[in-house]
Rosetta silent file (secondary structure, phi, psi, omega in degrees, C-alpha in Angstrom):
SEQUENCE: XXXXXXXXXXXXXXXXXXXXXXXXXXXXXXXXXXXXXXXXXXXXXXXXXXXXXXXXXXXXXXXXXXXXXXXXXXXXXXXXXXXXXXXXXXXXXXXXXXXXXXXXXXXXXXXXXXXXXXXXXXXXXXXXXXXXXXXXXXXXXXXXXXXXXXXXXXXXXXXXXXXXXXXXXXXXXXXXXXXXXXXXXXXXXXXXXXXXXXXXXXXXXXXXXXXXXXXXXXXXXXXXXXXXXXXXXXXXXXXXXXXXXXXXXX
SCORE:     score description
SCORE:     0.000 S_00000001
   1 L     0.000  -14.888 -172.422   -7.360    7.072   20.699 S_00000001
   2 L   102.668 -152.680  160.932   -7.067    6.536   24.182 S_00000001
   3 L   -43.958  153.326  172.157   -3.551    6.283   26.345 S_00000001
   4 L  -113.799  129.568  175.585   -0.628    7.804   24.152 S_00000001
   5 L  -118.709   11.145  173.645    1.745    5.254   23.506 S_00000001
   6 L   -47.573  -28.348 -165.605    4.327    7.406   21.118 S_00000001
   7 L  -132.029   22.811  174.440    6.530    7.216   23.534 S_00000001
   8 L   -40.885  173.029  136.104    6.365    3.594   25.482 S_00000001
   9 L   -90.781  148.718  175.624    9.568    1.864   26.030 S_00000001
  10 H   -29.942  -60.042  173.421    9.969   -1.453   25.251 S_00000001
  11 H   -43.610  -42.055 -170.010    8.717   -3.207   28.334 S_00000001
  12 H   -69.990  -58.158 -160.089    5.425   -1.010   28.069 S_00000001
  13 H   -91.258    3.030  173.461    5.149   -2.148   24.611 S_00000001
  14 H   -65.631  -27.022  149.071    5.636   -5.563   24.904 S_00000001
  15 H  -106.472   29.739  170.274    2.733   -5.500   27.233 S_00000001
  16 H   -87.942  -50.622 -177.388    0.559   -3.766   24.928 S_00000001
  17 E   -71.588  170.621 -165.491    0.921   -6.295   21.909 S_00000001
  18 E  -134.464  177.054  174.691   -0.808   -9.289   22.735 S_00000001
  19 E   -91.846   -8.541 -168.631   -0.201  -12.802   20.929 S_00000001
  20 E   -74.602  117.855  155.515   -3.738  -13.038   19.098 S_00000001
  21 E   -82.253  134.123  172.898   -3.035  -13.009   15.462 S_00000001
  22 E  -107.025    2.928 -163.706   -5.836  -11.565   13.620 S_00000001
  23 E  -145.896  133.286  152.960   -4.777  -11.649   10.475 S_00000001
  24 E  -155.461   88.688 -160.189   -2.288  -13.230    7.806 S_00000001
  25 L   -89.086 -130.387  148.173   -2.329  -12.053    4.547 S_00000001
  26 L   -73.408  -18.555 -155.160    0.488  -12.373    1.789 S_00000001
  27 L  -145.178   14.650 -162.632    2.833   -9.650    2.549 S_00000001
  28 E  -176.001  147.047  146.812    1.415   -9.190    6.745 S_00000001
  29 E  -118.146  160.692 -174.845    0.480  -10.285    9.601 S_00000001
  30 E  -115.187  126.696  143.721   -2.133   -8.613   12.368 S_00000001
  31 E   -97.974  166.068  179.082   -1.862   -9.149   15.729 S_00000001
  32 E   -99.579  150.447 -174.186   -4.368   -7.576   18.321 S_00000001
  33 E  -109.845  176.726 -179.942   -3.091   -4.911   21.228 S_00000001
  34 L   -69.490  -34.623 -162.409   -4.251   -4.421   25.103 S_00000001
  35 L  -104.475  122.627  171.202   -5.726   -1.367   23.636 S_00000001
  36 L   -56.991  -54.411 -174.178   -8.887   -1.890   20.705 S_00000001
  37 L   -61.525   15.304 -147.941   -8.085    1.481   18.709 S_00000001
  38 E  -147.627  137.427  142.260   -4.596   -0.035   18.189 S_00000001
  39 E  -107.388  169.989  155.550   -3.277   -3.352   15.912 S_00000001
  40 E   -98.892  122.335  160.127    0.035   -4.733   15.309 S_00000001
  41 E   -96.370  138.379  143.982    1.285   -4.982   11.458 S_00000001
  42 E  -115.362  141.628  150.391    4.364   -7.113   10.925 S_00000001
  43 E   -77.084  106.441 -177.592    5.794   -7.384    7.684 S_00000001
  44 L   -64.288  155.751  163.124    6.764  -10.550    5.894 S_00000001
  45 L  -106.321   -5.947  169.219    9.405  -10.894    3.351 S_00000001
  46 E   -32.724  115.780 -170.869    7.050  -13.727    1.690 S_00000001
  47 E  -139.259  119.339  167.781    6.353  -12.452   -1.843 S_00000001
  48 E  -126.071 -173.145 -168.770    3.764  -13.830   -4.515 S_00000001
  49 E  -163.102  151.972  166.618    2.270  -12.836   -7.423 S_00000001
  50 L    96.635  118.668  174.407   -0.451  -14.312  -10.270 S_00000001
  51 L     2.607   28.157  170.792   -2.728  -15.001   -7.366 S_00000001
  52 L   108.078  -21.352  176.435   -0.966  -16.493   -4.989 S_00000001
  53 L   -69.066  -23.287 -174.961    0.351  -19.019   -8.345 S_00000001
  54 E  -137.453  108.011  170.366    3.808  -17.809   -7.943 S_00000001
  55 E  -128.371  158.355 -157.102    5.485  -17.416   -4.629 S_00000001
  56 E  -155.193  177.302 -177.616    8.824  -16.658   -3.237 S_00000001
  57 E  -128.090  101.888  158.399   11.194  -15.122   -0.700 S_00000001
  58 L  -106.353  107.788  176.349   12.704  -11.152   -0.886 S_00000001
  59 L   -26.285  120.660  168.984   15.218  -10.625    1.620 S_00000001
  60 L    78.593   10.944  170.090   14.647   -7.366    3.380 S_00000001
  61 L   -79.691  -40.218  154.826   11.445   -6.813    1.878 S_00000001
  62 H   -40.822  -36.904  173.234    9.330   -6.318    5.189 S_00000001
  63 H  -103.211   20.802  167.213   11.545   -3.979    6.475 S_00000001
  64 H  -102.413  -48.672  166.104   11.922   -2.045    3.129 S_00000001
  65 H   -24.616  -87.752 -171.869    7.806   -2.268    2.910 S_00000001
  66 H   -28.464  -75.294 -158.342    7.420   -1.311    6.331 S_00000001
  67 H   -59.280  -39.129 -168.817   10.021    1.964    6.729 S_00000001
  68 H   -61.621  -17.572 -150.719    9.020    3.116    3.301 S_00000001
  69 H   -92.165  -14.527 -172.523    5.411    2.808    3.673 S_00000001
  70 H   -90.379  -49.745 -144.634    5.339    4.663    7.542 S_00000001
  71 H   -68.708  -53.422 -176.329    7.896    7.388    5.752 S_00000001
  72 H   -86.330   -2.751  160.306    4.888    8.005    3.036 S_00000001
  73 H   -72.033  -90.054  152.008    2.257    8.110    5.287 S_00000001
  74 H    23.847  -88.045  167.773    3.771   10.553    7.176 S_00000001
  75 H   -28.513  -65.694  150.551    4.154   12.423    4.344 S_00000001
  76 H   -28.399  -46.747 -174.553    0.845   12.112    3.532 S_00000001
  77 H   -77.405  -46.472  175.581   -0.541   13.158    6.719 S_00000001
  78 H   -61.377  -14.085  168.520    1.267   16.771    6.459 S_00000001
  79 L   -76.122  -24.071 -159.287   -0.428   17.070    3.214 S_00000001
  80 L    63.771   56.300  161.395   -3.469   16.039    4.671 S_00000001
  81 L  -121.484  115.639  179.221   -4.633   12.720    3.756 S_00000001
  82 L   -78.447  152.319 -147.190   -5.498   10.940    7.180 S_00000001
  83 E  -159.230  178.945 -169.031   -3.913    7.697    7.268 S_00000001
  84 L  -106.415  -19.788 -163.135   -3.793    4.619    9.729 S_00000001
  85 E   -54.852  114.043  158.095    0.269    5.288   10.702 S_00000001
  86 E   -94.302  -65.978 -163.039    0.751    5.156   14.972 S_00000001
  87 E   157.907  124.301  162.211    3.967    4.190   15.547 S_00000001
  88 E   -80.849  126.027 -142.559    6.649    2.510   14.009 S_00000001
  89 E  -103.539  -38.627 -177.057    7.766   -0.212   16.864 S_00000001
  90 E   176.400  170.717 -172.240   11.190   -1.677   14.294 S_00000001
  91 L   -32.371  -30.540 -175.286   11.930   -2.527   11.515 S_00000001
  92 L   -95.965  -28.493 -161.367    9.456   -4.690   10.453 S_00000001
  93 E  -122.760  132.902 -178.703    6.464   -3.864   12.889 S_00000001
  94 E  -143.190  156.759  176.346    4.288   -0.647   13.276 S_00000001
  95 E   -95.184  126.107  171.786    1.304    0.170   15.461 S_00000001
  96 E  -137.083  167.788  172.277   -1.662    1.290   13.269 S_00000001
  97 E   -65.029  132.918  175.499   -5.535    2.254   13.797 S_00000001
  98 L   -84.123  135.747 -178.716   -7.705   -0.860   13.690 S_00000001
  99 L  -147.585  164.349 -172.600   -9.989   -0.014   11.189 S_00000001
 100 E   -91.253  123.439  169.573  -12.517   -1.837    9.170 S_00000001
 101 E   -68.934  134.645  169.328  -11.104   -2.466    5.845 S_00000001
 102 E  -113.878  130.875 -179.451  -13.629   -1.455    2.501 S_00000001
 103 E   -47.191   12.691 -162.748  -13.222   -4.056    0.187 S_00000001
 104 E  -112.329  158.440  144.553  -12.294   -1.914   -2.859 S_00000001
 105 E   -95.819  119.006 -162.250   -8.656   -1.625   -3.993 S_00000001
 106 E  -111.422  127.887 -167.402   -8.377    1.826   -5.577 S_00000001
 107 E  -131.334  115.653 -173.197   -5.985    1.735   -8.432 S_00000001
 108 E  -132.935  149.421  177.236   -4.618    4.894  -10.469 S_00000001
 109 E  -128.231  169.262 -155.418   -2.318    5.068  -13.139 S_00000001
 110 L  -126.577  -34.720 -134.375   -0.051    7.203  -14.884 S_00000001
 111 E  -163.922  125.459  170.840    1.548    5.309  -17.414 S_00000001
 112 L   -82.290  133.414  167.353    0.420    2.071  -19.153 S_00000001
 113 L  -166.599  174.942 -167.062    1.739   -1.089  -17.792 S_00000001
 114 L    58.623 -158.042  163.575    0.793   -4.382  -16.338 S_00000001
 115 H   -13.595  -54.917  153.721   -2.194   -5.291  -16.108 S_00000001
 116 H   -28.236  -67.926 -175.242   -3.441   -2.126  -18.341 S_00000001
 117 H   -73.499  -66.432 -144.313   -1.185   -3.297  -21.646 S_00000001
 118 H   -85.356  -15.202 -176.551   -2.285   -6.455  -21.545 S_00000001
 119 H   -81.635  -21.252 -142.294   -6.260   -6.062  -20.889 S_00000001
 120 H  -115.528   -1.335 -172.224   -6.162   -3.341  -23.522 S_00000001
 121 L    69.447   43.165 -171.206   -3.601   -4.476  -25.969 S_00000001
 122 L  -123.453 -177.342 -177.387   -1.609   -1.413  -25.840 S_00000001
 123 L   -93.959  162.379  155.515    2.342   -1.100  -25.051 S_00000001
 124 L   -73.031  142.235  156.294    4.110   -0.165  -22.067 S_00000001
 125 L   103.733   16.662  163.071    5.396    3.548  -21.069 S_00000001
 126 L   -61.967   69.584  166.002    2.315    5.125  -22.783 S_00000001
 127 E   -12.995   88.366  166.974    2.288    8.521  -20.829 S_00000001
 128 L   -51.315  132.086  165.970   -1.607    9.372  -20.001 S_00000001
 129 L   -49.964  -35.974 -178.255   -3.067   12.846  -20.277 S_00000001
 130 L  -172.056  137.662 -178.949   -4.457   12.443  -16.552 S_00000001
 131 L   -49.818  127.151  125.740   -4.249    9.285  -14.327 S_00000001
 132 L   -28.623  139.411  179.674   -6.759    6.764  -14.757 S_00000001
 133 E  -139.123  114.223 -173.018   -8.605    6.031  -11.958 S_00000001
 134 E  -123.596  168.442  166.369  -10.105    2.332  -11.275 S_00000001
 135 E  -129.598  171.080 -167.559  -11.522   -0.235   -8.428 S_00000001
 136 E  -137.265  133.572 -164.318  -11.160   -3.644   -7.758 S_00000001
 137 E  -103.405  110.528 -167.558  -13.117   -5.781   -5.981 S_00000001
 138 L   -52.386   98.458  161.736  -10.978   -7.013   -2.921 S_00000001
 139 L  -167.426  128.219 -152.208  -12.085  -10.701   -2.859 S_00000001
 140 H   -84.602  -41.499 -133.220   -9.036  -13.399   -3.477 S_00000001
 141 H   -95.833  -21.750  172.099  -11.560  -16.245   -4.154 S_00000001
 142 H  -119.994   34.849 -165.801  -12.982  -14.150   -7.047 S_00000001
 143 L    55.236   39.248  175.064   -9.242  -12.560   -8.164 S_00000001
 144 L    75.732   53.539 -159.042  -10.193   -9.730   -7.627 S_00000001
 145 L   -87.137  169.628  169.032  -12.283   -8.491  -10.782 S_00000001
 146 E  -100.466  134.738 -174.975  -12.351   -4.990  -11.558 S_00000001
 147 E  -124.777  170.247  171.346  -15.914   -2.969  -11.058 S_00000001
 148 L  -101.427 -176.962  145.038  -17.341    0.497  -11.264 S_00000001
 149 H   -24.656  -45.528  166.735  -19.009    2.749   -9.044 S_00000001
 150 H   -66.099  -61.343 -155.812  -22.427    1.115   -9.674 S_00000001
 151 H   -38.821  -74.998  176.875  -21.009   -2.142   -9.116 S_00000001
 152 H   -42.379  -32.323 -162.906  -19.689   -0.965   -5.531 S_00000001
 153 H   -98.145  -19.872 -179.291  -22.859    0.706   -4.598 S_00000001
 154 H   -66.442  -27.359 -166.644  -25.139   -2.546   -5.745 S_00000001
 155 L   -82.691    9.970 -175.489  -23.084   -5.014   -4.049 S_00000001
 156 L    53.561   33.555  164.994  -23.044   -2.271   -0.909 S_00000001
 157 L   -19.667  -62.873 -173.396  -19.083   -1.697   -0.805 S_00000001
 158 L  -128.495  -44.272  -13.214  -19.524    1.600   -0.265 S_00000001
 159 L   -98.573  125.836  179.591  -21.710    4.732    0.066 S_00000001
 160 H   -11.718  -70.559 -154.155  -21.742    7.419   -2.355 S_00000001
 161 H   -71.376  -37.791 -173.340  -19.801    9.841   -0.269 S_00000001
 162 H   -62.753  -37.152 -165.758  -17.128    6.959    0.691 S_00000001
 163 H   -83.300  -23.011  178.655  -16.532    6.402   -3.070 S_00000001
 164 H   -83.786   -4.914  178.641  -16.167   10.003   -4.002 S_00000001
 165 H  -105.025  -33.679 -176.135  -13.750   10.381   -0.783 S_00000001
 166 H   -83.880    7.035 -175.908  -11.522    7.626   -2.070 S_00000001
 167 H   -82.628  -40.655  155.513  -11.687    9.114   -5.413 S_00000001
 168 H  -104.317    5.611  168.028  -10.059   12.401   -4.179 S_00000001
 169 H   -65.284  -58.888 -153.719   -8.003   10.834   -1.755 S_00000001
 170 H   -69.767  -22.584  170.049   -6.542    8.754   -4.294 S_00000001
 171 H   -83.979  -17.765  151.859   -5.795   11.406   -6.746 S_00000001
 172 H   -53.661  -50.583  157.113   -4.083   13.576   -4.117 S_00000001
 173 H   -64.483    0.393  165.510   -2.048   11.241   -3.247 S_00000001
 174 H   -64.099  -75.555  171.557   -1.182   10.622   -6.947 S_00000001
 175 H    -0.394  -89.021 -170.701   -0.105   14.388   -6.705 S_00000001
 176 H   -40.394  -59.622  174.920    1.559   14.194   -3.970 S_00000001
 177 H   -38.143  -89.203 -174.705    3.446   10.891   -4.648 S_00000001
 178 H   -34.076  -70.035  162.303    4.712   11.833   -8.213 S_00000001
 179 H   -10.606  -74.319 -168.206    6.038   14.981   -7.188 S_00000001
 180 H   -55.743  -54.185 -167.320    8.106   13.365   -4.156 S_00000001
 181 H   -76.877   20.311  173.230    9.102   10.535   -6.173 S_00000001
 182 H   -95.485  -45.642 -173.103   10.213   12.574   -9.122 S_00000001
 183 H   -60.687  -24.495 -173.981   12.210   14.592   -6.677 S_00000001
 184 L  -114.902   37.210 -175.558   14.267   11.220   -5.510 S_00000001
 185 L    88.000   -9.371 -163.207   14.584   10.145   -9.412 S_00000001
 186 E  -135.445  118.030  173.266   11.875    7.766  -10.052 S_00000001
 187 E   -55.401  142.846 -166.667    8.924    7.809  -12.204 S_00000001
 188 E  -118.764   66.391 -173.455    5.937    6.861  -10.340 S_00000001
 189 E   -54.323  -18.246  171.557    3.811    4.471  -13.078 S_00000001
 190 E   178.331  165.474  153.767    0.802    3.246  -11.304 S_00000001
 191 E   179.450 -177.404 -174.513    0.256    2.058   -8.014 S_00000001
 192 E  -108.964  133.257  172.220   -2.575    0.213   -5.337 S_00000001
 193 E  -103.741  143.412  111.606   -4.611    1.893   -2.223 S_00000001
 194 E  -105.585  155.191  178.222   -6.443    0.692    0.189 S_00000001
 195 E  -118.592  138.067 -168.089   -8.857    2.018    2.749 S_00000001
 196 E  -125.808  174.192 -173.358  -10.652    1.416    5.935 S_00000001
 197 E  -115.077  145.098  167.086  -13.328    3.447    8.041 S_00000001
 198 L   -61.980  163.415  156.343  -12.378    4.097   11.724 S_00000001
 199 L   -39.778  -40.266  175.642  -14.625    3.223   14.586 S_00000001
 200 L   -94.020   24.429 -170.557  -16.872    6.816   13.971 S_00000001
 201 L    49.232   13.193  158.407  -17.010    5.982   10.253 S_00000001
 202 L   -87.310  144.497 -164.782  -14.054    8.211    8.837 S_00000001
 203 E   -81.562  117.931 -178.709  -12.494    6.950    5.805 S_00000001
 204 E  -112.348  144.864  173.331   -8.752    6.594    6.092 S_00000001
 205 E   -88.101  120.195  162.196   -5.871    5.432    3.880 S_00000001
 206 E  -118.623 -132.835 -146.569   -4.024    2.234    5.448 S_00000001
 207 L    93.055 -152.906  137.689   -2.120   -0.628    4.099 S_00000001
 208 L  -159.240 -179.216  171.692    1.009    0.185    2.842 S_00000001
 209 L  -125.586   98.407 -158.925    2.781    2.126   -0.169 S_00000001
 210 L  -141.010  160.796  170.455    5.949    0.023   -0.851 S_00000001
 211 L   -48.707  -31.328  160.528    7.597   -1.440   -3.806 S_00000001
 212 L   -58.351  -55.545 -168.433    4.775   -4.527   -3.661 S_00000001
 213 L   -90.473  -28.502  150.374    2.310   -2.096   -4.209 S_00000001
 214 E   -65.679  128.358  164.058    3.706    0.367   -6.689 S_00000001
 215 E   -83.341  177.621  179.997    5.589    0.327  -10.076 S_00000001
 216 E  -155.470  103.421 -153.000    8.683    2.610  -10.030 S_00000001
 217 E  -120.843  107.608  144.005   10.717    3.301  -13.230 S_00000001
 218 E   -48.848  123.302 -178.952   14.139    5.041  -12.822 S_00000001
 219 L   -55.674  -13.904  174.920   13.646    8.255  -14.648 S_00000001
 220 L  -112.973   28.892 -173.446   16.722    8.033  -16.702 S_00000001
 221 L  -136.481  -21.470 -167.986   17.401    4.610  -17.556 S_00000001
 222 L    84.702   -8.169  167.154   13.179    3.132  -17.263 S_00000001
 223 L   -65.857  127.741 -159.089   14.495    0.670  -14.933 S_00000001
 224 E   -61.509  128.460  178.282   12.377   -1.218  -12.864 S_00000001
 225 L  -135.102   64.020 -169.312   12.617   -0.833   -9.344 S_00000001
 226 L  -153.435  154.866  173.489    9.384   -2.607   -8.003 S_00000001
 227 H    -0.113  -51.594 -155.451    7.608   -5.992   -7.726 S_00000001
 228 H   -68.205   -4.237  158.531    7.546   -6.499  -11.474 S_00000001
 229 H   -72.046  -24.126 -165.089   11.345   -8.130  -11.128 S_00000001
 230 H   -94.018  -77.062  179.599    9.962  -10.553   -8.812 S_00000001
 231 H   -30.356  -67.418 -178.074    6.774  -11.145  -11.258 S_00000001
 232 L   -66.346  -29.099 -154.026    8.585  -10.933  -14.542 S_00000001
 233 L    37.800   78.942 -178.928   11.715  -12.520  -13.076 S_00000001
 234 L   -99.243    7.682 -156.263   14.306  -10.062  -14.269 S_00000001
 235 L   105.110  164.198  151.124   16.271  -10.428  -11.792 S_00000001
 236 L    27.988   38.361  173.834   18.147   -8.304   -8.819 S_00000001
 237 H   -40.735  -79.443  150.730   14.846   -8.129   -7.105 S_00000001
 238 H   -12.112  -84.367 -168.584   16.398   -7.751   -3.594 S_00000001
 239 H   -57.457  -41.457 -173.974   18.620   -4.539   -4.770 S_00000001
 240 H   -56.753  -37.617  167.552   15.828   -2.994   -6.810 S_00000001
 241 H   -93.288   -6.824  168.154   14.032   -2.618   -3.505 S_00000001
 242 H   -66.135  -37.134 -179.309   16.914   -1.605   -1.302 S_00000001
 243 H   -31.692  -61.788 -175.984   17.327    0.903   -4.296 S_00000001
 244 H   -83.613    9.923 -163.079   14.353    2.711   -3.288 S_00000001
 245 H   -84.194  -76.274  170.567   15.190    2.106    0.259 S_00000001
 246 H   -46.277  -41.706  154.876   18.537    4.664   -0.614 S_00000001
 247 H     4.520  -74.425 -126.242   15.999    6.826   -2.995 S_00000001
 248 H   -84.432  -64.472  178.562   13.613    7.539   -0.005 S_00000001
 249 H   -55.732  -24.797  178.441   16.674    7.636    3.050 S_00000001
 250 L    60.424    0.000    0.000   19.718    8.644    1.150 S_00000001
């Protein structure tokens, strides 16, 4: 990695980030650092959904995203799942490894909902024997279809070994994940990964793992405390993710 910057002071890191945005996606922006091995994420509160057909504003959602998602990395990493997580700079903005993004979105489920009920005609809150495990082909222009393994290795995604790493990545961190989030109340119903390769080609989980990317069902009542208020419009969007904000933080 270079210099250790865990433990800059402000001034130091103010002349680390630089102004070049490199990035600006739906829920983030990238800026570039003094240092290569090193980006800035900030987190928006900007929130859509249907592609990009329905957009909005959640108060405090970058800085629910953000803490929750460096809190489960973290996690992650003592479990041992390697992760992109540097240092978190404030609420909103953490330093992570610039990495090469792989274009798959790795998607495991638990539980049917979304996307799931409705391709397959089945109901919500269907319990699975063992998570589902699917990919998605990261490309906005073609929504995002869902592929297989073959798919990924014709169109060159991936490499055998990469898809078979995010394959147990992703169900460890299912593990892991349910567990914790059982332990703070909340059913853990599906959720989205993504991954990038490092400069030496190891495959890492970045991103983030936040109410945008997850559902989350209180365990006694089934209430939603994830995106799908914003999507669905149910309402009390805003508190549903401070909700898990008190969950994760007490």
């Amino acid at each position: 990695m270079g210099q250790e910057y865990k433990d800059i002071n402000k001034e130091e890191l103010d002349n680390l980030v630089t102004d070049e945005q490199l990035y600006e996606g739906k829920a983030k922006k990238v800026f570039a650092t003094e240092d290569p091995n090193l980006v800035l994420v900030s987190y928006k509160d900007d929130a859509t959904a249907f592609d990009g057909t329905k957009r909005g504003t959640i108060r405090g959602k970058g800085a629910v995203n953000n803490q929750m998602s460096n809190y489960l990395m973290n996690l992650l990493e003592n479990e041992g799942i390697p992760t992109h997580l540097y240092k978190e700079v404030n609420e909103t903005d953490t330093l992570v490894k610039h990495v090469d993004i792989i274009p798959l979105e790795v998607i495991v489920r638990n539980i049917s909902a979304g996307s799931f009920a409705n391709h397959y005609g089945v109901e919500e809150g269907i319990v699975f024997d063992q998570p589902t495990f699917e990919f998605s082909y990261k490309n906005d222009d073609l929504h995002d279809p869902l592929l297989n393994s073959s798919h990924a290795l014709a169109l060159k995604l991936a490499t055998p070994e990469e898809i078979k790493t995010l394959r147990e990545y992703a169900l460890k961190v299912n593990d892991i994940l349910k567990e914790f989030f059982l332990s703070c109340g909340v059913t853990l119903v599906d959720f989205k990964l993504e991954f990038g390769r490092t400069p030496d080609g190891t495959v890492i989980l970045a991103d983030e793992i936040s109410p945008d990317t997850c559902r989350f069902w209180d365990v006694e009542t089934g209430e939603k405390l994830d995106k799908d208020r914003f999507r669905r419009d149910l309402g009390n969007v805003e508190d549903a993710y401070q909700e898990m904000m008190h969950r994760i933080f007490g």
